[in-house]
N, C-alpha and C positions, 0 to 999 in steps of 0.2 A: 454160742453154745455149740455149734454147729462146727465151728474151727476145732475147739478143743478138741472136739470126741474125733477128728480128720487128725489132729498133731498126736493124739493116743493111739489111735487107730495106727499112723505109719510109725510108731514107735515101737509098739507091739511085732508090726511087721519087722522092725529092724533086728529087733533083741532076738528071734527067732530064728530069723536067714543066719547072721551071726553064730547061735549057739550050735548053728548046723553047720557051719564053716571052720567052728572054733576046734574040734578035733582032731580035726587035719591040719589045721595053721599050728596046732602045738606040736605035733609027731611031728612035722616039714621044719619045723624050728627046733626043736631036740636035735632030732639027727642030725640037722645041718654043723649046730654045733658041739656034737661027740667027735663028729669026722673030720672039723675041722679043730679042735683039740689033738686027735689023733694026725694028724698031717702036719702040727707045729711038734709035738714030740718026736717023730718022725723025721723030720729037718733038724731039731736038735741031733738027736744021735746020729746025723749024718755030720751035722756043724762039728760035731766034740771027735768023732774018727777023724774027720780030716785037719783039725788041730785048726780051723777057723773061725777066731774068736768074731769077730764081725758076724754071722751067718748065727751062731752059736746066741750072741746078744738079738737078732732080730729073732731067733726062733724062741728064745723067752721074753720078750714081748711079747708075742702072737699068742704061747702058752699063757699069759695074763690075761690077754686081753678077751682069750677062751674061757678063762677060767671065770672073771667076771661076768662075761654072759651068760654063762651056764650059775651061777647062784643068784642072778636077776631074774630067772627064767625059775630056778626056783623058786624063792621069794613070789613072784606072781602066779604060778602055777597054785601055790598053797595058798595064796591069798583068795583065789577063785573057788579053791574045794569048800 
């Protein structure tokens, strides 16, 4: 009886530290990936002025692989409201 209400008890404790963490960890995760959204557009329009197709394909990847994180990050954000 005695364990349980000690694995409740630190449980309680975690979901709390957590939801006091958890504000920060989403704004620090949003922005990281707007800017870096913005920094793969960014090397595109520098790939397509300089006419380098190579540079051009790595910087739409990078724009994919932003874009995906950024509606992951939706999807769990809304999943949490």
């Amino acid at each position: 009886m005695t364990y349980a209400k000690s694995v409740l008890t630190d449980k309680e404790k975690a979901e709390a530290k957590l939801s006091k963490m958890e504000p920060s960890f989403l704004k620090t995760t949003e922005e990281g990936i707007k800017s870096g959204l913005e920094a793969a557009k960014a090397q595109l329009a520098k790939a397509r002025e300089a006419g380098d197709i190579d540079a051009e394909v790595q910087a739409q990847s990078l724009i994919s692989e932003y874009a995906y994180k950024q509606a992951r990050f939706a999807e769990a954000k809304s999943e949490q409201e």
